[in-house]
N, C-alpha and C positions, 0 to 999 in steps of 0.2 A: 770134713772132720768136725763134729760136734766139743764145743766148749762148756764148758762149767765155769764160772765167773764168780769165787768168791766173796765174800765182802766187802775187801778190800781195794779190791776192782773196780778202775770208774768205768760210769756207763759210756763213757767216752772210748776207752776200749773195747767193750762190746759195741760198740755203734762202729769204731773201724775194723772190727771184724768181719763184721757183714759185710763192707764194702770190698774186704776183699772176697767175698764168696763161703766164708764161713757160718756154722749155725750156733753162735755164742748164746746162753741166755744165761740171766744172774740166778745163782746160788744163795741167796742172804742165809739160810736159815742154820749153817753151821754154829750157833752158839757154843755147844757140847761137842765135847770126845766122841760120844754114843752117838751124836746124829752126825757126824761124819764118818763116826763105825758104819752106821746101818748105811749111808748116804754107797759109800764104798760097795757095800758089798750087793746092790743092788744100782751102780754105774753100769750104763750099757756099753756093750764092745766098740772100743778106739774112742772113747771119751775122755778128754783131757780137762783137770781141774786146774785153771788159772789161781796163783794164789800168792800172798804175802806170808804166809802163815806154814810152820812145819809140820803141825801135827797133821797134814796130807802126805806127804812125802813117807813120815815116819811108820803110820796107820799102813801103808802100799808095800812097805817093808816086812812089820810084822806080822800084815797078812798075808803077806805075797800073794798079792790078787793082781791077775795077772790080765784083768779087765778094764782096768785105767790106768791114768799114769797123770803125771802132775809135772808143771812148769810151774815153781815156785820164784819170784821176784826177792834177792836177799840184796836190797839195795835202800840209799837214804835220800835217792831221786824218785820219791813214787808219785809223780809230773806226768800226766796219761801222753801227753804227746815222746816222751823221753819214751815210758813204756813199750808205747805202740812203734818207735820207730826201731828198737827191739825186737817185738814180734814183728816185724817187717823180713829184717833179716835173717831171721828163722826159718 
């Protein structure tokens, strides 16, 4: 399963991604609406956007693009090891 690692993502959870066998790499460059438009609509097939942030979720809705999907963190523990033992249990 390929990652997409937000910006608000530490690199500490991408580093325990890979340990488990995953291919996470970070995303910085969401600033804009538009570059997560275009980011969207050119995700490759089963690529998931790790994120703090809604406008991924919302963007996946109103385009119903049916090509990623998103794990959004809505929490006020954002502590990579808290994180990671989340997506552990995932």
């Amino acid at each position: 399963m390929k990652f997409l690692a937000d910006m608000g993502v530490s690199p500490r959870t991408v580093a325990f991604l890979r340990t488990l066998g995953m291919r996470p790499f970070a995303f910085p460059l969401c600033f804009w609406l538009a570059t997560c438009h275009s980011s969207l609509a050119t995700a490759p097939l089963g690529e998931v956007v790790l994120t703090f942030d809604l406008d991924y979720p919302a963007l996946l809705a109103l385009r119903q693009v049916g090509r990623a999907s998103a794990i959004v963190f809505r929490t006020v523990i954002a502590d990579p090891a808290w994180i990671n033992s989340r997506l552990r249990k995932a």
